[in-house]
N, C-alpha and C positions, 0 to 999 in steps of 0.2 A: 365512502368510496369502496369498490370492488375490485377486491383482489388485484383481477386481472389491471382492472387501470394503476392500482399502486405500482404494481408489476413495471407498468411501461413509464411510468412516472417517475420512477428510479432510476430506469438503462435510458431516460431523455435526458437525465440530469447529469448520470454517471457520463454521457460521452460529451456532453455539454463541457463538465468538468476535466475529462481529459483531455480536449481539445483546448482548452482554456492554460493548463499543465502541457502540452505541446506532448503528449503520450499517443502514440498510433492505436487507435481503436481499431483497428484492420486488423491486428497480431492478437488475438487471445493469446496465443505461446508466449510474446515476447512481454503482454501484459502479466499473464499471470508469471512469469518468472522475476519479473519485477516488482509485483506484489507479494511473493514470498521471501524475498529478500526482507522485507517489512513485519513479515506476519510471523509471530513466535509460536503459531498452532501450525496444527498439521498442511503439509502444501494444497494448494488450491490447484485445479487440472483445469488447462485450458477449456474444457466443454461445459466448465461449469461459470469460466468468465466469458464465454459466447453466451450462455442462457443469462448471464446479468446484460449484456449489451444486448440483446435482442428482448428483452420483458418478459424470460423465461421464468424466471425465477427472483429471487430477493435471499442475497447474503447475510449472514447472520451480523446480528448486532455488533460482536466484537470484531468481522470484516470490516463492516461499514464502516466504524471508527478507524482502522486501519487504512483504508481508501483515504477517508474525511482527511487526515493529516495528511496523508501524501498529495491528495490533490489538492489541498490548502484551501477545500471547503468545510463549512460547520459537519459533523452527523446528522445535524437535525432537518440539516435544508437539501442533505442529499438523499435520506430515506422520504422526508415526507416533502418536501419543497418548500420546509417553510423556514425561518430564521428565527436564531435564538439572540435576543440581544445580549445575554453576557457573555455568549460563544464568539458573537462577533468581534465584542472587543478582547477579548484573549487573541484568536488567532490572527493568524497563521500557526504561530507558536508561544504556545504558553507555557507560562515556566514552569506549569508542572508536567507538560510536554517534552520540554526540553530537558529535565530531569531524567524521565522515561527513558526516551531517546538515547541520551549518554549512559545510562547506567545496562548495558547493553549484559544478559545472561553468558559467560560463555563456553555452555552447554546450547545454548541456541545459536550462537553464532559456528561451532562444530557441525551442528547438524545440518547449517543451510550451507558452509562450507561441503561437507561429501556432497549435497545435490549438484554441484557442479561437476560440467567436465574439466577433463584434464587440462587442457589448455585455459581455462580460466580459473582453476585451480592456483594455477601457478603464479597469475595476472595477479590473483591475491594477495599472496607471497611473497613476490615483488614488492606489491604497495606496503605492507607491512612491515618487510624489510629496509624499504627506505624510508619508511616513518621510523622506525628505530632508529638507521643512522643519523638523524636529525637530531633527535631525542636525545641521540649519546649513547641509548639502551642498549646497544647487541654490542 
């Protein structure tokens, strides 16, 4: 297969996949700020999740994996279309997934805090707030 058809192969699958995730393929903005929520590398710019929905381009490996979980498809059936069968039976989430997940850096949770504004900043704050008072913690 050529490039180019991998290319469109991926962004049929990728909006396949968020349409399926109920995720608005119309907002590259509101995609990729939702994907970096996710992603502990450097931010993703909306022109470059228009060039994955449109078969511009192919996100690297450890995006795709990134996606893969959040849209609660395999990696392997979202870069290439095909299915892996021990991915199948792990996911949605596997428990080394779930480990991942919860064991959250945070140094990276800082830094995807400052990408926000103020006002959701604060939305933050709140929720962590009253997850302590729950907790007992604060």
């Amino acid at each position: 297969m050529i490039l180019a058809e991998e290319k469109q192969g991926f962004s049929r699958r990728l909006k396949e996949a968020m349409r399926k995730a109920r995720v608005d393929a119309n907002s590259p903005t509101r995609v990729a700020r939702e994907f970096n929520l996710r992603y502990h590398g450097d931010p993703v710019t909306a022109p470059a999740i228009r060039k994955w929905l449109l078969g511009e381009a192919l996100p690297s490996q450890d995006k795709i994996r990134v996606l893969a979980q959040w849209l609660e498809v395999t990696p392997q059936w979202l870069r290439f279309g095909e299915s892996d069968r021990r991915e199948e039976k792990a996911h949605p989430l596997a428990k080394q997934d779930l480990a991942s997940y919860a064991a959250v850096d945070p140094l990276w949770v800082t830094k995807k805090l400052e990408l926000l504004n103020e006002p959701h900043k604060r939305i933050v704050l709140e929720v962590v707030r009253a997850l302590l008072r729950l907790e007992g913690k604060q």
